[in-house]
N, C-alpha and C positions, 0 to 999 in steps of 0.2 A: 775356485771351481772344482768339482769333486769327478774325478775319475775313477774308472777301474782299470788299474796297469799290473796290481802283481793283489793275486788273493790274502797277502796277509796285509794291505791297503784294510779291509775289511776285520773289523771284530769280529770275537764267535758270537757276540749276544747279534750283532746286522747280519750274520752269516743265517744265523736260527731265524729271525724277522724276515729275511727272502725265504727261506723255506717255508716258511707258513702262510706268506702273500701266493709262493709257488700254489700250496695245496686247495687256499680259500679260489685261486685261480680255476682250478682242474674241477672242485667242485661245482663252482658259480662262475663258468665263461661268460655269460650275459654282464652281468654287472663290472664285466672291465670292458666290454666289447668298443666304448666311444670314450674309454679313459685317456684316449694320444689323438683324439678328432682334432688334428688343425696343424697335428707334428710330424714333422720329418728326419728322419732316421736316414744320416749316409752311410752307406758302407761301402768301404774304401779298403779295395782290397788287391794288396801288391802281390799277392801267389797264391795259386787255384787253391780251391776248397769248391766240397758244397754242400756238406753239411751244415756249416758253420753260418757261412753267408746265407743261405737260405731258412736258418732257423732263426738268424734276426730277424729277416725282409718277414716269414712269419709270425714272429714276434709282434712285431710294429705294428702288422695288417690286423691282427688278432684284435689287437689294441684301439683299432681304429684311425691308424696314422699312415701314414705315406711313407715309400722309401725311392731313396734316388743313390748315385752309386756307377762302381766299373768293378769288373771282376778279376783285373788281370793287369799288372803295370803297364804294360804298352799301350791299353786304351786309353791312360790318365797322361797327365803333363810330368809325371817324373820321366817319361821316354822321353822327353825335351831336357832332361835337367834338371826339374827344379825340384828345391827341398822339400824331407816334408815337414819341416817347418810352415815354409810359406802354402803349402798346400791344405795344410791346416786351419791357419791365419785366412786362406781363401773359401773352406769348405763352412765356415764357420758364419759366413752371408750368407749360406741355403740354409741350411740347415738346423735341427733342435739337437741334435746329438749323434755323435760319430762311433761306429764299428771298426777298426782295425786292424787288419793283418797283413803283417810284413815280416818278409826272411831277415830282417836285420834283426839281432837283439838291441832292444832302447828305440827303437822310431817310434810306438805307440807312447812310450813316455816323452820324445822329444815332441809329438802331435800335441799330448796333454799340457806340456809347459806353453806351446803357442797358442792353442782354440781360445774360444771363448764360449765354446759349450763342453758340455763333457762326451770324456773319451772313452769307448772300451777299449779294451786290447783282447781283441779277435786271433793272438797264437803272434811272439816275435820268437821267430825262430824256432834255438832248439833252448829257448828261455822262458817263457812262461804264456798258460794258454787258462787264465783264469775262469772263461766265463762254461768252459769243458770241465774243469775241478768244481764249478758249483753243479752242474750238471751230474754229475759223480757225487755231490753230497745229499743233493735229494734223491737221487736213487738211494744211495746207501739210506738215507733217513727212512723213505717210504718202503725198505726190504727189509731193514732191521730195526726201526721201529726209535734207533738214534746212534749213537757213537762212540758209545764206550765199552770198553773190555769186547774189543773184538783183535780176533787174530787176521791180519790181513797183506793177503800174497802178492804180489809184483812182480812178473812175469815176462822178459821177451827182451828189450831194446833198455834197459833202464839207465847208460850213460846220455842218450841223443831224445829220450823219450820227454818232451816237456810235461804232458799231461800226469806225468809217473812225480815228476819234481814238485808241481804245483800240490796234487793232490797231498802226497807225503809232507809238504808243508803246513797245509791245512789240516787235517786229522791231525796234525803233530800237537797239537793246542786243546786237542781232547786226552782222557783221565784211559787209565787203561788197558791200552792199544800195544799191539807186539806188530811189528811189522818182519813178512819171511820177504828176502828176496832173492827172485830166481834166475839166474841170467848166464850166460858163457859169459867167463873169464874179461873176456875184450870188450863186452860190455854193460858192465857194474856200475852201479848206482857211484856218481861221482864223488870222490872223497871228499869235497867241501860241503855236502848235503848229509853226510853220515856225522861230520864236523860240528857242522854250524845247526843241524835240527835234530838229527838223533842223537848225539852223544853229549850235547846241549842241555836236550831235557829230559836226561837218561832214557831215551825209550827203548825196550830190550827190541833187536832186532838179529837174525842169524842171515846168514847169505849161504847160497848153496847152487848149484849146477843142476838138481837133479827134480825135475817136480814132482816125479810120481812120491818119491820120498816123504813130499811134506803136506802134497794136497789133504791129506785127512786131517790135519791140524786147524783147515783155513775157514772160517766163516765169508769170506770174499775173496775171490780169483780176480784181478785184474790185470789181463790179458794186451800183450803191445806187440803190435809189427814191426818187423826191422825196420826203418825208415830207406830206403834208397839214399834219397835225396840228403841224407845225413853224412853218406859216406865220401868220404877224396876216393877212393878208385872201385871198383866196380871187382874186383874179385875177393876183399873182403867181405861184401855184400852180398857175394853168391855162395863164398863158404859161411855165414852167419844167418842165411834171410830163412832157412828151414829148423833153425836150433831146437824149436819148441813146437810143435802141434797138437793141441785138443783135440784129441779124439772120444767117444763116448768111453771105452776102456780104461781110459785114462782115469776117470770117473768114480769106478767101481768101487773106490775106496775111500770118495771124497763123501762128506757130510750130505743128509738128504736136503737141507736146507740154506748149504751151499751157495751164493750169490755168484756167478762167474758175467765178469763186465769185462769192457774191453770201448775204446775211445770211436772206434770206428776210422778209416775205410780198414776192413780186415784186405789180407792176401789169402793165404792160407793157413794163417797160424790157429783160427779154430775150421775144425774140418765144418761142413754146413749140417751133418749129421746130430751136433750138439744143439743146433736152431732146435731141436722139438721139445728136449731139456725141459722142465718147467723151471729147474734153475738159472736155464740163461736169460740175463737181464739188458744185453748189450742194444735190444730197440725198444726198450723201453726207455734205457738213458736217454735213445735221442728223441722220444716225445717230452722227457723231463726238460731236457736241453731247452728245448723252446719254452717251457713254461717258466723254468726260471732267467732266461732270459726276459722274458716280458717283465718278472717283479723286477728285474735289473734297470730295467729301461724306466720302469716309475720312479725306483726310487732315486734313481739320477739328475733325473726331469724335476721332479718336486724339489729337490735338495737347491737342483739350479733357479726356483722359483720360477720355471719357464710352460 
C-alpha cells in the first residue's frame, strides 16, 4: 500500500507528475470536480492545525468525496488508550484514505505499517511535514518557472522547523541550488541535515546570523516562526520568538523578483506591512496547498486501485 510519510518516499520525476496534475487542476477544476464521488477521506488529527486539516477536508470536497475525522486527541480513542496502530487498523473500515497529524515523530509511519488504505502524513512533530514541502514546490514551480540554480534563504526556527527539514530535503535532489541559512546561533539548521543532505551532495550552503547581509543574494526568502510548542521552557522562547522580523525596509536591497514564503500561522516574524509586496507569495502557498493536495489524494487512490 503506498503512503506518504517522508517527501523523499516520492521521486523528482512523481514530485514533477503532482505538480503538473496540481496546474491541469487550477486550470480545469471542472474535470476533477467528481474524480473521489463515492470516497472518503479521514483525517485524524492528534494536535490543532487548521490550515492543514482544512485544506485536505478541501481537497476531498473539491474532488467530489466526503470527509470524516476529529481534530484534536481527546475527541478520538487515543484519550482512552489506544494505539495508533489499532486506530489505524480501525479507521481503515470507514474509510478510502487517511490524513495524519501527530506530535509524536513515527505515528504516521506506524498508522502506514497498519492501514489498509494509504496514509498521509499531515506534520509528525518537529520531523517531517511533507504534504507542506509539496505545497512549497509548486509555489516555487509556478514563481520561478522550476528549480534549478536558484539561491535560496531559510530564515527563523531552522533547528525545530520541520517544514525548513522536509523542504531542504527535497530541492536537495535538484541541479544547481545554493542554500543561505539564517538563524540565531541556538537555532541552526541540525547537524545531521548539513551531514546527511548537504554535504552529501555537496551543495554549497553558508549560515549566517544577519539577514539583511544576504537578502540581496536570494531569489527565495523562506520565512519560519519560532515554534513555542517546540521549546522545554518558556524563557528561551521569549528571548528567541523576536530574532528576525520582515519589515518592508528590510527589503530595499532585496531582488525585484524576490519570492518571500513562509509555511504559515505567522506571529510576527513578517510585519503585515509586507502583505501588499507583490513579492510576498505566503497565501498563495496555501491555495497551492490545497491543489496539490487533491493530485496527492488521486494519485494515492489510483495507485491503491480503490
Amino acid at each position: 500500500m503506498r503512503s506518504l510519510i517522508d517527501i523523499l518516499d516520492f521521486t523528482t520525476e512523481e514530485l514533477d507528475e503532482l505538480i503538473a496534475v496540481a496546474n491541469d487542476i487550477i486550470e480545469n477544476p471542472v474535470k476533477y470536480s467528481e474524480k473521489c464521488k463515492g470516497k472518503k477521506l479521514a483525517t485524524l488529527f492528534f494536535e490543532p492545525s487548521t490550515r492543514t486539516r482544512l485544506s485536505f477536508e478541501a481537497a476531498m470536497l473539491e474532488l467530489g468525496g466526503s470527509v470524516l475525522g476529529f481534530s484534536e486527541a481527546n475527541s478520538s480513542s487515543a484519550a482512552k488508550g489506544e494505539s495508533v496502530a489499532d486506530t489505524a487498523k480501525t479507521i481503515s473500515c470507514y474509510a478510502d484514505i487517511i490524513a495524519m497529524r501527530h506530535p509524536k515523530e513515527g505515528a504516521p509511519l506506524v498508522a502506514a505499517q497498519n492501514a489498509s488504505i494509504p496514509v498521509i502524513n499531515a506534520g509528525d512533530g518537529g520531523h517531517n511535514h511533507p504534504t507542506q514541502t509539496l505545497a512549497d514546490l509548486l509555489t516555487i514551480s509556478r514563481e520561478k518557472g522550476g528549480f534549478e540554480n536558484l539561491t535560496v534563504g531559510f530564515c527563523g526556527d531552522l533547528k525545530f522547523g520541520r517544514t525548513v527539514h522536509s523542504l531542504i530535503s527535497a530541492l536537495s535532489r535538484y541541479s544547481g541550488l545554493k542554500f543561505v541559512l539564517i538563524s540565531p546561533d541556538e537555532l541552526k539548521l541540525p547537524s545531521y541535515i548539513k551531514k546527511d543532505v548537504l554535504k552529501k551532495r555537496n551543495i554549497p550552503y553558508e549560515q549566517t546570523t544577519d539577514l539583511e547581509s544576504v537578502i540581496g543574494d536570494l531569489d527565495i526568502l523562506y520565512m519560519t516562526r519560532v515554534q513555542r510548542e517546540r521549546f522545554f521552557n518558556e524563557e528561551d522562547y521569549l528571548r528567541l520568538k523576536d530574532s528576525y522580523i520582515l519589515e518592508p525596509r528590510k527589503l530595499k536591497n532585496a531582488k525585484p523578483d524576490l519570492s518571500i514564503m513562509h509555511p504559515l500561522p505567522r506571529v510576527n516574524e513578517i510585519s503585515v506591512a509586507v502583505d501588499d509586496d507583490p513579492r510576498a507569495c505566503y497565501f498563495k502557498q496555501v491555495l497551492n496547498g490545497k491543489y496539490i493536495r487533491m493530485a496527492l489524494i488521486l494519485k494515492l487512490l489510483e495507485e491503491a486501485g480503490r
